[in-house]
N, C-alpha and C positions, 0 to 999 in steps of 0.2 A: 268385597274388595279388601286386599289386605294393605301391610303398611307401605309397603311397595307400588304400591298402585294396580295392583295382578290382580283377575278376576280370580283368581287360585287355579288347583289342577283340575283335569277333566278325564272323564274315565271312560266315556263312552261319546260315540259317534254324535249324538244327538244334543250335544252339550255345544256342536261347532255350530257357530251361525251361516248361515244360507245366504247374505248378503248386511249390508252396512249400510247408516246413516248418511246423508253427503257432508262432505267436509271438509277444509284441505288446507294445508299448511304451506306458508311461507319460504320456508328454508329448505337445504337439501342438508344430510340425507333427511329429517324430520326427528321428532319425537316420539316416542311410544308412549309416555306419560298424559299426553293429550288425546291420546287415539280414542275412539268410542265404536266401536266394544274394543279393548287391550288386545291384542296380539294373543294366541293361547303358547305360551314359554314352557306349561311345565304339564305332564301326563301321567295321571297316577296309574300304576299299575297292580290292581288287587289281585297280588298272589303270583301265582305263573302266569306267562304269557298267552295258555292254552287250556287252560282251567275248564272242567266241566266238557270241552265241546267234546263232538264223536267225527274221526278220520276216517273214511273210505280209501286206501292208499292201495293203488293195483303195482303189481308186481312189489310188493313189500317183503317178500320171503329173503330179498337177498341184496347187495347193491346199494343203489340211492337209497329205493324203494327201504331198506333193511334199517338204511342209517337215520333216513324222516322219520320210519316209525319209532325209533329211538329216543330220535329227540321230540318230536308229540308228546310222547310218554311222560319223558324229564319235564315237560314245560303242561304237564297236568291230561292230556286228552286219553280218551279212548283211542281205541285203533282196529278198523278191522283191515286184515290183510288178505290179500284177493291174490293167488297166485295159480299157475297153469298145472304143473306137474313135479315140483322140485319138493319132495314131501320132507326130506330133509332139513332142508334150508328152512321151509318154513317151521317147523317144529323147535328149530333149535330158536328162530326168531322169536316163537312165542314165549319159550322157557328166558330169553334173555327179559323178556318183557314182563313177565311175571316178578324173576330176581330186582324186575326197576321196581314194581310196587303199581305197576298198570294193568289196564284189564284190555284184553286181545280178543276179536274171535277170526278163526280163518277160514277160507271159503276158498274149496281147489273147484276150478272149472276155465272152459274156453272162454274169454269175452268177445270173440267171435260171434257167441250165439247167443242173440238178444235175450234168449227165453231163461239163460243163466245171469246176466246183466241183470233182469229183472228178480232173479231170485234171492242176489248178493243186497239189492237195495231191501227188499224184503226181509230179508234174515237183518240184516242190520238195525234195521227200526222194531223187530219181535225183540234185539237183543238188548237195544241202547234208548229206543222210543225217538232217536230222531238224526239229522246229520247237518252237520254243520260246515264240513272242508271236504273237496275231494282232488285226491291226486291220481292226477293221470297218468302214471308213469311205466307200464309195461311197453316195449318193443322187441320186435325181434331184426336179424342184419345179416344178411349171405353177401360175402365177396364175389363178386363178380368182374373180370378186368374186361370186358365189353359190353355197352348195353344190347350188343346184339347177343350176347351169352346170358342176359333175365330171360327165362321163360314164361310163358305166361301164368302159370300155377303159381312158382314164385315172387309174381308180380301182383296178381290179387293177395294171397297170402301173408305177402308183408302191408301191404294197404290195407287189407283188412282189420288187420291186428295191429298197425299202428297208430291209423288215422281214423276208420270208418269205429272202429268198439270205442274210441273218445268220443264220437257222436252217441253211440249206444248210452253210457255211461252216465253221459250228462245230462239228455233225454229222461234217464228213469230218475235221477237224482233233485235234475234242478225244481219237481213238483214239490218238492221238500223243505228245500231251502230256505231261509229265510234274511231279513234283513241283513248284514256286515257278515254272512258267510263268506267263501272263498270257494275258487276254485283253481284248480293249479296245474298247467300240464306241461309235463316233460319234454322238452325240443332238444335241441343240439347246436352245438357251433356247426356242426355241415349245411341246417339250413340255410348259415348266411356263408360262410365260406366254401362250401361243395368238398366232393369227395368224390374223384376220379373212380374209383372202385366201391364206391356204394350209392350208386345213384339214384335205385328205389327207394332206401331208406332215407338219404336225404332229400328226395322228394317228399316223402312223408313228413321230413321233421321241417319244411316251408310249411306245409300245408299246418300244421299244426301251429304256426306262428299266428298265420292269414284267422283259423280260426279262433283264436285268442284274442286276437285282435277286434275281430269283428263281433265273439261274443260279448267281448266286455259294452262296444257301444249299447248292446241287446238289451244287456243287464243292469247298464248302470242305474238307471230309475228306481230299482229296483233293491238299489243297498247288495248286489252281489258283485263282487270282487272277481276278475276273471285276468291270470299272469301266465307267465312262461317261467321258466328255469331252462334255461341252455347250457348244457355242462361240456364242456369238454375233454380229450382222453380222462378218461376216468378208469379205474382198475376196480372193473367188474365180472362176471362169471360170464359174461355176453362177450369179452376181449376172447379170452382162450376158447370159446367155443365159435366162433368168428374169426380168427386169424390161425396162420400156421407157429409151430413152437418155434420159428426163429424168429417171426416179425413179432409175436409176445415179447421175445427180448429186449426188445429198443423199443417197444410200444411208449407213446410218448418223451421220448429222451433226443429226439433230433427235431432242431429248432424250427425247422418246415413244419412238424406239429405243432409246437407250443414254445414263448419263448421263456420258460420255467424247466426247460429241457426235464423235465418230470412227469409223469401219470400225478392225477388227483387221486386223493382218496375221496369214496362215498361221504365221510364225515367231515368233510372240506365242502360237499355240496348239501349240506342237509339243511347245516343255518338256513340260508336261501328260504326252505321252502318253510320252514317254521316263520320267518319273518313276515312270509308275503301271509301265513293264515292265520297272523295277529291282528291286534289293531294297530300294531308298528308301523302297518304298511295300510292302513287306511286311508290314504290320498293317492295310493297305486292301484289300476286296473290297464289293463291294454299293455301292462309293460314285462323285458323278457330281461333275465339277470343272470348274465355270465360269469358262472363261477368256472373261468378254461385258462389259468396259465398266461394269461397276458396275450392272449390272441384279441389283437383290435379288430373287431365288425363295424359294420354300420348300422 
């Protein structure tokens, strides 16, 4: 205890206590100088926020995905980056990630097909010996202006790939895991607000709420960490390949979108997900954090 009366700072999970003494004070609001154990006030943090762990980040080639891996990097992690077929994107990803002073490995394939899911968990533990954070973040989005115009092809296809391979994912991952990991996955402001013309994909991004939600109760005994990131219009490679060149124009800038009459940028939503795979966010699981413009949800 120091002169203050502070138990001093704490740098790991294990240093919180589980319950208290009984006790109780006279006055409102109370004391902290009498408390037993002190209140913890102060949290040391050795080094980067991200030191040492190793990132599973899907779709990382470009986008959110591009700008997390960015900052993992900056705040000390490894990164492997899981992308579909954008050989580009992801190349140039790794050389930026190299110029940070990080170490990258990339893995092109479907997460569709569990038997590449399990390959990406695989390669990553020959690379890195272990995993510590995973982000869920690949989807794909077709316009459609009537649900009687989804067909069925593109109705598994986008379920597949947005919601059922985050089952995949976390299935081959979470054997791995260990105490104060994280896990992180990609939703949307349309799962709580909706979206007239993408009603498969914001179906998929409720469903990815529901299951955040209810892994975390799964996990929590367990010291794993389980959140959400809901971004909102965001200016990613999925806008222009998703919309026609004139609704790109005004993408985000009419206040029925967002009341920031603006697109995000990726590196506007990436703190988010560096936060939640610290120990910053250590008292968070079950919870979804909207980096969208000032759109109020529930």
């Amino acid at each position: 205890m120091d002169s203050y009366g502070n138990y001093g700072s704490v740098t790991i999970c294990e240093d919180i206590p589980l319950s208290f003494p009984p006790q109780h004070q006279e006055m409102q609001p109370g004391l902290e100088c009498v408390m037993q154990p002190r209140p913890i006030s102060d949290r040391t943090r050795c080094g980067r926020r991200l030191e040492n762990k190793v990132a599973i980040i899907t779709g990382g080639d470009s986008g959110i995905g591009r700008a997390t891996a960015y900052d993992f990097v900056k705040e000390g992690a490894a990164v492997v980056i899981v992308y579909y077929n954008e050989e580009q994107d992801a190349h140039n990803t790794e050389r930026r990630i190299h110029e940070l002073g990080g170490s990258c490995l990339l893995l092109q394939g479907d997460l569709k097909d569990r038997c590449f899911v399990k390959k990406c968990v695989e390669k990553t533990l020959e690379c890195f010996g272990k995993i510590d954070v995973l982000v869920n973040n690949h989807a794909v989005q077709f316009i459609q202006r009537s649900i009687l115009d989804i067909s069925p092809e593109q109705l598994h296809l986008v379920f597949e790939n947005n919601i059922i391979s985050y089952f995949y994912m976390i299935q081959e991952v979470l054997p791995h895991l260990k105490k104060g990991s994280s896990i992180i996955n990609t939703a949307s402001v349309t799962a709580f607000q909706g979206n007239k013309d993408l009603i498969d994909y914001s179906a998929t991004k409720g469903a990815i709420i529901a299951l955040t939600r209810s892994l975390s109760l799964s996990l929590a005994e367990q010291g794993i960490r389980v959140n959400a990131v809901a971004p909102g219009p965001i200016w990613t490679p999925l806008i222009p390949a998703s919309f026609s060149a004139e609704e790109v124009t005004t993408f985000g800038r009419k206040t029925s979108q967002v009341p920031m009459m603006r697109a995000g940028q990726p590196c506007e939503v990436s703190p988010c997900y560096v936060f939640l795979a610290s120990e910053d966010a250590s008292y968070m699981t079950g919870q979804v954090m909207h980096p969208n413009g000032g759109t109020i949800v529930a």
